[in-house]
N, C-alpha and C positions, 0 to 999 in steps of 0.2 A: 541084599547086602550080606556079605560072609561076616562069619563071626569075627576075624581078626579084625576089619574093618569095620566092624558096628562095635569090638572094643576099644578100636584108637579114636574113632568117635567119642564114646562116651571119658577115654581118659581124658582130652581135648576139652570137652566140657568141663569137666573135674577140674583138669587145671586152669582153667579160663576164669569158671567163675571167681572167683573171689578177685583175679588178677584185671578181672573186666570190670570192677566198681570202681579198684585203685585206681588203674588207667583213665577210667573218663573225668577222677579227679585230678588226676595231676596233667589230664591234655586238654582239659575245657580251657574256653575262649571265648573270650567277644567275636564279635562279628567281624569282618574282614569287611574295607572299605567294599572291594565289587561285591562280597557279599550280602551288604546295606542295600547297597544300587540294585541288585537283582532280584531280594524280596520287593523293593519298590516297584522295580518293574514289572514283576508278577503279578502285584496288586490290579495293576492298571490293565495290564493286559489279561487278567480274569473278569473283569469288570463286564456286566452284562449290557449288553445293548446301548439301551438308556441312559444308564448309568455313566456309559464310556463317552455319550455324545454330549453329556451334561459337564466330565470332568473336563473335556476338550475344551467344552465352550469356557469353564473359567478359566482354564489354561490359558487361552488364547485373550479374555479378558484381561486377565492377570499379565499379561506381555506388553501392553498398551503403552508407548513411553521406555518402555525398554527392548526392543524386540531385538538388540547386536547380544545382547547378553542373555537373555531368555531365547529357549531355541523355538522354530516356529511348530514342530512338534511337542506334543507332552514327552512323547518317549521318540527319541531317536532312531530313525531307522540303521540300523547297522551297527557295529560298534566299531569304535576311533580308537587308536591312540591318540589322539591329540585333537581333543575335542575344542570346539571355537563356539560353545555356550553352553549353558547346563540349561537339561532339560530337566522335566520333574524327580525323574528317577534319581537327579545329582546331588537331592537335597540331604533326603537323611543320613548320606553318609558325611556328608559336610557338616550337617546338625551334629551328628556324634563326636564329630574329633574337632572339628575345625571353628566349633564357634560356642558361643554360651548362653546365649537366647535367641528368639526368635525374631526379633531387631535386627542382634545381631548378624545371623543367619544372612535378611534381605539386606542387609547394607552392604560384606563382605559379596556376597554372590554379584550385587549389581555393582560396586565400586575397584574389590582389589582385584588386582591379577593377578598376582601370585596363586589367586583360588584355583585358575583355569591347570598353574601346572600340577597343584594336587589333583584333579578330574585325571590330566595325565597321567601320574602316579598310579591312581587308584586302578585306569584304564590298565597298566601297562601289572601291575600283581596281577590283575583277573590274570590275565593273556598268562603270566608266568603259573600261578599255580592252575589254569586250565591245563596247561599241556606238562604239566611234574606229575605225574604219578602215586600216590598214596601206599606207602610202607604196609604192610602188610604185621599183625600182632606179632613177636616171638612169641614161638610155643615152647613148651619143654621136645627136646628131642630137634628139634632146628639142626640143621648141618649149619656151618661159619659159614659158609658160601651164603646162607640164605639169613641169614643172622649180619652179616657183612653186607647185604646188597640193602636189605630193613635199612640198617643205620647210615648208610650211603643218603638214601632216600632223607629219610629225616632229618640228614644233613643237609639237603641241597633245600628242601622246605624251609629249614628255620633260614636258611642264608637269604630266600626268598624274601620272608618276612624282615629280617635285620634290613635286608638295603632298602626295602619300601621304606622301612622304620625312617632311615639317614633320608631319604629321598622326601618324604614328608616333611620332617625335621627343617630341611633346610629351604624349604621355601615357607612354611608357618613356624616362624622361630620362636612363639608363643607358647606351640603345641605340649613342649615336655611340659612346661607350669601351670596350662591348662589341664595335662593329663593329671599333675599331681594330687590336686584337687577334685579331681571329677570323678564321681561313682556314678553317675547319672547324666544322660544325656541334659543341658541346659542348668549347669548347675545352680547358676543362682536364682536365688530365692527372688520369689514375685514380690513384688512392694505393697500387693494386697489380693486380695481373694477372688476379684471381680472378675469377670469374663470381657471386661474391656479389650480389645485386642491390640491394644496400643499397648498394654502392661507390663 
């Protein structure tokens, strides 16, 4: 490494740090629907051996009575836009925005449909922030060109997110006055302490 280049290094650093704590405060975020669904799916699909043939098998217990609405896989082979059942992977991100217990949760997944066009929703972010591109930091010393094409980016991301925002919105019309109250996934409070699972 020449020295010019191992000092624009370390300026880069210099100016970074401090500007690198800001940043990850003012850009944190919850999880992003496909981003719920794809730690789920990760789970399952890390799952050893055993373990994976035991989830299967509740899975597939767990469908008994319901099987147009539960898919006959835990995890979907492929992915949809326009998915025709939630498979396991579909829950948590449905637990997080779309419902408030875990009642809740199985009565919406197995009764309404407007659920399936949120899956579609969620499907169709993945698909859009898959193929968008991620903005790159402004450094000190940036040309506009490259300072211009950053905020280009981070333009077309948040507009991403804004229309999933409307697009959820309007098929769970619930959603804004569940969000306003919710810090926590299943906000409300259990009616007692027990491990009942009816609770």
């Amino acid at each position: 490494m020449s020295h010019a280049s191992a000092r624009r290094t370390s300026q880069i650093l210099a100016a970074l740090s401090p500007w690198f704590l800001v940043g990850l405060a003012q850009t944190a975020s919850a999880y992003t629907y496909p981003e719920h669904r794809e730690v789920s799916a990760r789970a399952v699909r890390e799952l050893d051996g055993g373990r994976r043939a035991t989830f299967d098998r509740l899975w597939k217990d767990a469908r008994v009575g319901d099987e147009e609405r539960l898919c006959a896989e835990a995890l979907r082979s492929g992915e949809t836009l326009a998915p025709s059942c939630f498979d396991w992977a579909e829950l948590p991100p449905i637990a997080g925005d779309h419902s408030c217990s875990s009642a809740e949760l199985l009565q919406s997944v197995l009764t309404e449909e407007w659920l399936l066009g949120v899956a579609a929703v969620g499907a169709q972010l993945g698909a859009d922030l898959a193929r968008t591109p991620r903005p790159l930091f402004d450094l000190p010393g940036d040309d506009r060109k490259q300072r211009s094409a950053n905020a280009s980016l981070r333009a077309e991301l948040a507009n991403i997110m804004k229309a999933s925002d409307v697009a959820f919105q309007q098929l769970d019309t619930a959603l804004a006055t569940r969000a306003l109250t919710n810090d926590a996934h299943f906000p409300l409070a259990r009616p007692n302490t027990s491990l009942d699972p009816l609770a």
